[in-house]
Structures are given as structure tokens and as C-alpha cells.
C-alpha positions in Angstrom: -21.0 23.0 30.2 -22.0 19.5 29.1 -19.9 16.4 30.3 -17.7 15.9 27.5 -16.3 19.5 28.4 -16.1 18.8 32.0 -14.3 15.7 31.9 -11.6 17.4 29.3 -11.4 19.9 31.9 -11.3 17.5 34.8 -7.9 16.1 33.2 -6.6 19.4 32.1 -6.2 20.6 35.7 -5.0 17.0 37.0 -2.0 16.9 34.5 -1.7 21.0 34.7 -1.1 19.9 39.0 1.1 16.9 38.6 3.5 18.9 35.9 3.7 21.8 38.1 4.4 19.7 41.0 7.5 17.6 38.8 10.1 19.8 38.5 12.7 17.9 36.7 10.1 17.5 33.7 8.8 21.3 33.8 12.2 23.0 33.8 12.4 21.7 30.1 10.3 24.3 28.5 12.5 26.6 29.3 15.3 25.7 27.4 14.2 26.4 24.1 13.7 29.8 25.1 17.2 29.9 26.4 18.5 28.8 23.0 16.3 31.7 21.1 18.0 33.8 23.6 21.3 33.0 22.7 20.9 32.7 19.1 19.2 36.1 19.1 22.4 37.7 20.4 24.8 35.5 18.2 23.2 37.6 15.7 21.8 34.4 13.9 19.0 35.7 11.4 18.4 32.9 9.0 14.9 30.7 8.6 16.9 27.4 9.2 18.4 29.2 12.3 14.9 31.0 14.0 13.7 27.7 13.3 16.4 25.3 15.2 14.6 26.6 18.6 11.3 26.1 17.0 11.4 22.5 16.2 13.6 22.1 19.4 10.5 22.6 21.1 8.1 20.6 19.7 10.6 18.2 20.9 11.1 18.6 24.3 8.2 20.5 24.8 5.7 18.7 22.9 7.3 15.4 22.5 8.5 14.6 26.1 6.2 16.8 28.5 3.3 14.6 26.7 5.3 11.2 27.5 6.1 12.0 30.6 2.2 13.1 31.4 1.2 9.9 30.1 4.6 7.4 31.4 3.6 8.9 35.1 -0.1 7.8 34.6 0.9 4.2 34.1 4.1 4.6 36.7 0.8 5.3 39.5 -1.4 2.6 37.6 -4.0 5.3 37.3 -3.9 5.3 33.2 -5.9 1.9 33.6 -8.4 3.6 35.6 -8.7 6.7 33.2 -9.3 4.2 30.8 -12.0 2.3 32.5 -14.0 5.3 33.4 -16.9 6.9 31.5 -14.6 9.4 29.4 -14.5 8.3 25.6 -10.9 7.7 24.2 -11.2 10.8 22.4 -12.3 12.8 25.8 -8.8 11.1 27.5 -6.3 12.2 24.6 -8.1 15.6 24.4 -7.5 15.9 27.6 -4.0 14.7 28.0 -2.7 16.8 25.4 -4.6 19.9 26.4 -1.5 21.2 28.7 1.1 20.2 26.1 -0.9 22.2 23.7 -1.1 25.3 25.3 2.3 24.9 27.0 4.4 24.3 23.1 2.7 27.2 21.8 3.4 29.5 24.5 6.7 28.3 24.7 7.2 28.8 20.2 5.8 32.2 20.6 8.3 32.8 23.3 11.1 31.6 21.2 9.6 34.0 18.3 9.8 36.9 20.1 13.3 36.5 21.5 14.8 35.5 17.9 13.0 38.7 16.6 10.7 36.0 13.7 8.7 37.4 12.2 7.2 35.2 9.6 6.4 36.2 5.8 2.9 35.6 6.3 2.1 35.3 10.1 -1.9 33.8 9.5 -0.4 30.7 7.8 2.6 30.1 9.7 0.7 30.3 12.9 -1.5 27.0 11.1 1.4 25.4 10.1 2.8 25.2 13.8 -0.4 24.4 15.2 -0.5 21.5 12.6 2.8 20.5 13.5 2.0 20.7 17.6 -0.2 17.8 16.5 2.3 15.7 15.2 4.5 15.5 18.0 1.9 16.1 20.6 0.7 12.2 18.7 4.0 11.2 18.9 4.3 11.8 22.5 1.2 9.7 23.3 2.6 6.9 21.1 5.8 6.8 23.0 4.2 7.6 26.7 2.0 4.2 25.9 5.0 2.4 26.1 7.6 4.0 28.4 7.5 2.7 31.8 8.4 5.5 33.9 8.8 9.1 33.5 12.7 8.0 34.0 12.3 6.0 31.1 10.1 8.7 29.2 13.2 10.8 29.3 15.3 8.4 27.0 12.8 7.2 24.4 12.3 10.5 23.3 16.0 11.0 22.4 15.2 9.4 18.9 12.6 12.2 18.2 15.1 15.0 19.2 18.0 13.5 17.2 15.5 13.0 14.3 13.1 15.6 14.1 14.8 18.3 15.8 17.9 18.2 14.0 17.5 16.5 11.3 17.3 19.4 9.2 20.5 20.2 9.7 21.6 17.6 8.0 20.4 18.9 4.7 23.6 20.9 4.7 25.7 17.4 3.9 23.6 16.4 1.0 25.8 17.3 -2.2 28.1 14.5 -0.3 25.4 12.5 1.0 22.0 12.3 -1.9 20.6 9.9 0.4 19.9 12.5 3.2 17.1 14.2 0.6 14.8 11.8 2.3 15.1 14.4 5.7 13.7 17.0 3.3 10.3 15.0 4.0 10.1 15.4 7.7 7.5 17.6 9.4 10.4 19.7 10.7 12.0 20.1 7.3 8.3 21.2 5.7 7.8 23.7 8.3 11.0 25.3 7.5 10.7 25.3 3.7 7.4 27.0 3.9 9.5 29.6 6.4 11.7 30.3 3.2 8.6 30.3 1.1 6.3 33.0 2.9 9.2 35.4 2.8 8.9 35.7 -0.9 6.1 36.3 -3.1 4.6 33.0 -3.6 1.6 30.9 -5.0 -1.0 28.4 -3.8 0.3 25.4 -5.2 3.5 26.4 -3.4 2.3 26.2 0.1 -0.2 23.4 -0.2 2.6 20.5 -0.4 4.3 21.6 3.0 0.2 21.5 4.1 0.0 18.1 2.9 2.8 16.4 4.4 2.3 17.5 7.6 -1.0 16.5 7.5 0.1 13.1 6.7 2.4 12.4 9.6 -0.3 13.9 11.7 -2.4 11.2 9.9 0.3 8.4 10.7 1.1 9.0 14.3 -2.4 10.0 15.4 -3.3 6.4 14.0 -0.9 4.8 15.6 -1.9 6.2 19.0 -5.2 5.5 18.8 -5.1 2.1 17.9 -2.1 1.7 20.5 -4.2 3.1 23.3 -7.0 1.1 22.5 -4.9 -1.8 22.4 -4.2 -0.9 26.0 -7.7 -1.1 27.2 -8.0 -4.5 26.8 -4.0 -5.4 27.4 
């Protein structure tokens, strides 16, 4: 195992103790699964309904288990530290998103099971949420750069839920509202038009815009973390 590996690993199991240890923060990931649960047996069966758990998820799964993992770091003043030591930047994010990784899509396959989802296509579906893990997992890191606390951690990601999360359902208002087509653009609202896509016959060129603007938020907040965090280094 060379050192790159070892010091991924090294800060895998450090954020894999301190989450375990914080209660308040790792109760969270249940609740999406509570939701599924209860959506399951009000006999909801649309995309835009197994999804509402889904994107719930990579909210306050995703979103605020990778703040908080990142708001406690600077609330000990060991973040610094991390950031001083041999590990590259790209070693220390791997790292620090590693848990929120494997916890989101343990936690969306979960919430799959318990809506009975099954997508059209289960290969590309499984891409799409990996892709969109990215995103907020990004989005996390932004935000956990400049929460204060894991206290405070718990309120800047409110904006993510609100928009993200359930901002799709918005889309219902927009024969009275035009201007809420621009929600049709969020990560949240792709993944849930390619849901409605892959349970039809459908085409490449269908799929592929979904694909691309995903890939472009991932490209926006993953540049907006890195160049925050480095900004850090030398704050």
C-alpha cells in the first residue's frame, strides 16, 4: 500500500471514529430512510416521489455529514494541522469525503429498496447518483470551509436542503410561475428527468444532457472548494 493510500486511509478511519462518536450528526442518515418508509406505505409510486427521499439525502446525508466532518476539524484547530502535514490537498479531500461517500450511497440504496425503485435502466442510474454524490459531497466541503462549528454547520446547510432538495417540487407551480423553469436546471431536477427518461425507450442524445449538467455543477463546486481550501492554507 503506498503512502498516498495510507494517508487516505489514515483520515478515513479518523472521521469514520469522530462521526460515530457524534451522535446528534449521525442520527441524520436515518431519516431519509424513514421518509422512503413512509412514502412506501402511502402507496406513493411516482419518479418525482421515489426521488424526494433520494435528493433528501444527498442533502443531509451528503451535504451536512461532510460540513460537519470538516466544521469540527476547524472547531478542534486540527484542520490547520491536516493542512500543514505531508498529505497533498487532493489526499485530504479524498479523504474527508471518503465516509460521506460510502455513507450517501448506502443510505440511497436503502431508500431504493424501501420505495420498491427500481430504475429503467439500473447501470446508468447507479452513474448518475454517483455523479451527483459528487456534487453535494463538493458542496459540503465548500460550506464546512466556512462554518465555524458543527452548531453552525447545522444551519448553513439549510439553503442546500431548501434549494436542492425541494426545489423540484416547485416545478409543479410553473404554468403560474415561468420563472421557476430555471429549477429545471438543478442537479436534483436532472437526476429526476433522466428517472422519467430510463423508464421509456429512449436515445443517446437523450441521456447525455442530464450527463452534462451534472457534470457541470460538479465542475463548479469542486472548483470552488479547491481554490477555497487552498485559500485556507495560507489564511
Amino acid at each position: 500500500m503506498n503512502t498516498s493510500v495510507r494517508r487516505i486511509q489514515a483520515i478515513l478511519v479518523k472521521d469514520y471514529k469522530e462521526f460515530s462518536r457524534n451522535i446528534a450528526v449521525s442520527s441524520m442518515i436515518f431519516l431519509p430512510l424513514i421518509l422512503a418508509a413512509f412514502y412506501a406505505r402511502m402507496g406513493v409510486d411516482t419518479i418525482p416521489g421515489y426521488f424526494m427521499s433520494i435528493n433528501i439525502t444527498f442533502s443531509i446525508v451528503c451535504t451536512y455529514v461532510q460540513c460537519c466532518l470538516i466544521a469540527e476539524e476547524k472547531e478542534k484547530n486540527t484542520l490547520r494541522s491536516l493542512m500543514l502535514s505531508p498529505a497533498s490537498t487532493s489526499e485530504i479531500l479524498i479523504g474527508k469525503s471518503a465516509l460521506t461517500f460510502i455513507s450517501t450511497m448506502a443510505i440511497v440504496a436503502g431508500c431504493m429498496y424501501l420505495s420498491g425503485y427500481m430504475p429503467g435502466n439500473l447501470a446508468l442510474m447507479a452513474l448518475a447518483l454517483i455523479l451527483s454524490s459528487f456534487f453535494y459531497i463538493a458542496v459540503g466541503s465548500f460550506l464546512g470551509l466556512f462554518a465555524k462549528s458543527v452548531m453552525e454547520s447545522s444551519v448553513i446547510v439549510l439553503p442546500v436542503l431548501g434549494i436542492f432538495s425541494l426545489g423540484p417540487t416547485a416545478m409543479n407551480f410553473v404554468e403560474s410561475y415561468p420563472i421557476l423553469k430555471i429549477l429545471a436546471w438543478l442537479p436534483s431536477s436532472q437526476i429526476i428527468i433522466l428517472g422519467e427518461i430510463l423508464e421509456n425507450s429512449f436515445t443517446f442524445g437523450e441521456i447525455v444532457k442530464p450527463f452534462v449538467v451534472i457534470i457541470g455543477w460538479i465542475v463548479i463546486a469542486a472548483i470552488a472548494t479547491v481554490v477555497t481550501f487552498k485559500k485556507r492554507m495560507v489564511d
